[in-house]
BAPA-529495 format. One record per residue (C-alpha): residue in three letters; z, x, y. Coordinates in steps of 0.25 Angstrom, whole numbers, plus 5000, padded with zeros to 4 digits. Each point is the difference from the previous one (the first is absolute). Example, Ala and Ser with C-alpha at 12.3 -4.5 7.8 and 13.67 -1.06 7.14 Angstrom:
2
ala503150494982;ser499850065014;
This chain:
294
unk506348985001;unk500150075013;unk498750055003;unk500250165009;unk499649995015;unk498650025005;unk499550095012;unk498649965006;unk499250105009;unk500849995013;unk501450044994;unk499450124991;unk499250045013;unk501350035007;unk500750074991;unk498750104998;unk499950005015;unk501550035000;unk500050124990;unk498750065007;unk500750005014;unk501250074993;unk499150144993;unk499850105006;unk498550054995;unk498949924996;unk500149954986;unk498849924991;unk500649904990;unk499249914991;unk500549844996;unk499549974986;unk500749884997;unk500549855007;unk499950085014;unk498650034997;unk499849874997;unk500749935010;unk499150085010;unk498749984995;unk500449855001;unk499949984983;unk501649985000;unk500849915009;unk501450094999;unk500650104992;unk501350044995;unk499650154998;unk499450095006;unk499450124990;unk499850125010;unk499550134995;unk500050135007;unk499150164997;unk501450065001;unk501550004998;unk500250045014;unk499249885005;unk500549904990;unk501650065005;unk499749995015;unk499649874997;unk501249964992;unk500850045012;unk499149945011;unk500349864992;unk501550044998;unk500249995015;unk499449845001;unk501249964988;unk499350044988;unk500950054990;unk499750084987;unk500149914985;unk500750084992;unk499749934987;unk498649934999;unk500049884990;unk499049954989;unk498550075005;unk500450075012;unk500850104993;unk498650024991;unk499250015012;unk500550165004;unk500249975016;unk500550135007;unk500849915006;unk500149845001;unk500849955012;unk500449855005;unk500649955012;unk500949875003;unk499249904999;unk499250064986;unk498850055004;unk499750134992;unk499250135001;unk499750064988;unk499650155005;unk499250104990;unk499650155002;unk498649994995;unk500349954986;unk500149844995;unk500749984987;unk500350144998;unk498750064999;unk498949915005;unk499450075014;unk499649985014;unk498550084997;unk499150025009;unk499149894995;unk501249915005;unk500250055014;unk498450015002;unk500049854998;unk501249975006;unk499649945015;unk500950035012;unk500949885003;unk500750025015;unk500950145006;unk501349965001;unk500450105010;unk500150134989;unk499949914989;unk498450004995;unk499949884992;unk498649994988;unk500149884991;unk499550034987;unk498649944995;unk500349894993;unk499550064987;unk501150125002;unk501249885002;unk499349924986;unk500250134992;unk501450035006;unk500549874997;unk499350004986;unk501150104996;unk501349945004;unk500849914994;unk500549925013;unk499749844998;unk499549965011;unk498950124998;unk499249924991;unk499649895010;unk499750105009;unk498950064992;unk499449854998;unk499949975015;unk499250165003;unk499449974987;unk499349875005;unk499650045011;unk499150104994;unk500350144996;unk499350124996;unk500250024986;unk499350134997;unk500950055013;unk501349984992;unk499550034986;unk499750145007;unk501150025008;unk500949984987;unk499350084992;unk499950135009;unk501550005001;unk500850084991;unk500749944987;unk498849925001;unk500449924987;unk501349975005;unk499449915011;unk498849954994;unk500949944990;unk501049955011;unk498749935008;unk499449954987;unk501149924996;unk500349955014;unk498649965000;unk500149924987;unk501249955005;unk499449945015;unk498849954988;unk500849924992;unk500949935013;unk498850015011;unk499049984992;unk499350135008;unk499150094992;unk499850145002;unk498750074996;unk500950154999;unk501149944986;unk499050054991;unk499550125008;unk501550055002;unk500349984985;unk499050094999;unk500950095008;unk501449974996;unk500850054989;unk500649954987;unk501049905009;unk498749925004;unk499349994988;unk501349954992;unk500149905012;unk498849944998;unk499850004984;unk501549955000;unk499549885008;unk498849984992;unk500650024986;unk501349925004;unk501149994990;unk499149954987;unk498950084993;unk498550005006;unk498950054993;unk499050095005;unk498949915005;unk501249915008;unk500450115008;unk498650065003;unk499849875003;unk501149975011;unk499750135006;unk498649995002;unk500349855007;unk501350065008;unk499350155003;unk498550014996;unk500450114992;unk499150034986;unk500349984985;unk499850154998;unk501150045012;unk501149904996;unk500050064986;unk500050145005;unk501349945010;unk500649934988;unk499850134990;unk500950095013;unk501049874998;unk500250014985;unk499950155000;unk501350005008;unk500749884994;unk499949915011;unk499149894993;unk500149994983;unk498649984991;unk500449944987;unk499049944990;unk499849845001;unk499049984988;unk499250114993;unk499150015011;unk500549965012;unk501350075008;unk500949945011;unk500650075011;unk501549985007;unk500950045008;unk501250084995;unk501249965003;unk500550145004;unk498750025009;unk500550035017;unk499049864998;unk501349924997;unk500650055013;unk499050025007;unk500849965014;unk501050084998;unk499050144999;unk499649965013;unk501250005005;unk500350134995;unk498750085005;unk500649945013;unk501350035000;unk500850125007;unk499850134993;
């Protein structure tokens, strides 16, 4: 397998110090993605570079600015670019990528304030003023994509030590909050079972997400056979800390909307499974939905 071309710091310096030479006003834009990370010294290259801008005007002049050093517009994204909602995604000769947004990640998920307040000035490229995003902020943005190499990313800021309660409240004061809690909260689960990483925000952002997360997780814990009551509290409070008392009170909202079935085991014991017509059963393939085009 040919594995894509990677920029270190030097090569993606000149291209933004190229671009800055060619605007004609000052412009801020903020890297939240391999760039960053290639900045900060936590990433040796990148392929992409994910560059959001406040405007349209300034994410266009940019565009154009780029244009002129060989970058050319891709017309037709593949596999999760396409999902990620660029205002513009741009690759020259030799493959490196700009993947330009006004404002918005993912077709809804914002530069807030909180994001630029913690974002720290990296260097002036003549009109080009470059931030790099808190690393916090770049964790949260790659929690909602569904590019590969995203996933590893998260590991390497994750070990190096986050602020969890940062990204549990950045996510949650953005609007459609359930949308992306339950896009972080499965990736978090998903950097669990392959890193071996735990999170201390899952069960505080299932607390937050909607009906998608909860048939995530009790889809996983139920499985594909019948559990009893006891079995699945019992998984939850050793995955999640969560109580008896809330994972019956999840698990009525499941059956109530015939996600997860109740049928009677003995005379006085029921089990619990998953229906075979629950989003459960395809549970990747709702994912892919919420992110897809509208």
């Amino acid at each position: 397998m040919i594995q894509p071309k990677t920029f270190a710091a030097g090569d993606l310096s000149k291209v933004l110090d190229y671009a800055g030479s060619k605007l004609g006003r000052k412009i801020a834009a903020y890297l939240i993605g391999g760039c960053a990370m290639t900045f900060m010294g936590r990433k040796v290259a990148t392929k992409d570079i994910d560059i959001v801008f406040g405007s349209a005007a300034d994410a266009n002049n940019f565009a154009a600015a780029i244009r002129l050093a060989g970058f050319e517009y891709v017309r037709r994204p593949s596999g999760g670019y396409n999902a990620l909602g660029a205002s513009a995604i741009m690759e020259d000769n030799r493959g490196m990528r700009f993947d330009i947004f006004d404002r918005q990640v993912c077709r809804g998920l914002e530069l807030s304030q909180g994001m630029k307040t913690r974002a720290r000035v990296y260097q002036s490229f003549g009109n080009l003023d470059v931030y790099l995003m808190a690393p916090e902020d770049i964790f949260l943005f790659k929690g909602i994509t569904e590019r590969a190499t995203d996933l590893e990313d998260m590991r390497v800021l994750a070990e190096v030590g986050l602020n969890w309660r940062t990204i549990e409240q950045e996510c949650v004061s953005q609007k459609g909050r359930g949308q992306w809690t339950y896009m972080l909260g499965t990736k978090l689960l998903e950097l669990r079972a392959k890193s071996g990483i735990e999170s201390p925000i899952i069960k505080k952002l299932m607390d937050h997400a909607d009906l998608d997360l909860l048939t995530h997780v009790f889809g996983n814990v139920i499985g594909r056979g019948n559990s009893t009551f006891n079995e699945i509290a019992q998984a939850i409070d050793e995955k999640y800390r969560y109580s008896a008392s809330w994972t019956r009170k999840q698990l009525a909202i499941l059956v109530r909307r015939r996600i997860v079935g109740k049928k009677k085991a003995t005379t006085r014991r029921y089990v619990y499974y998953v229906r075979k017509s629950a989003p459960s059963s395809s549970i990747r393939t709702l994912h892919q939905k919420r992110l897809s085009p509208a």
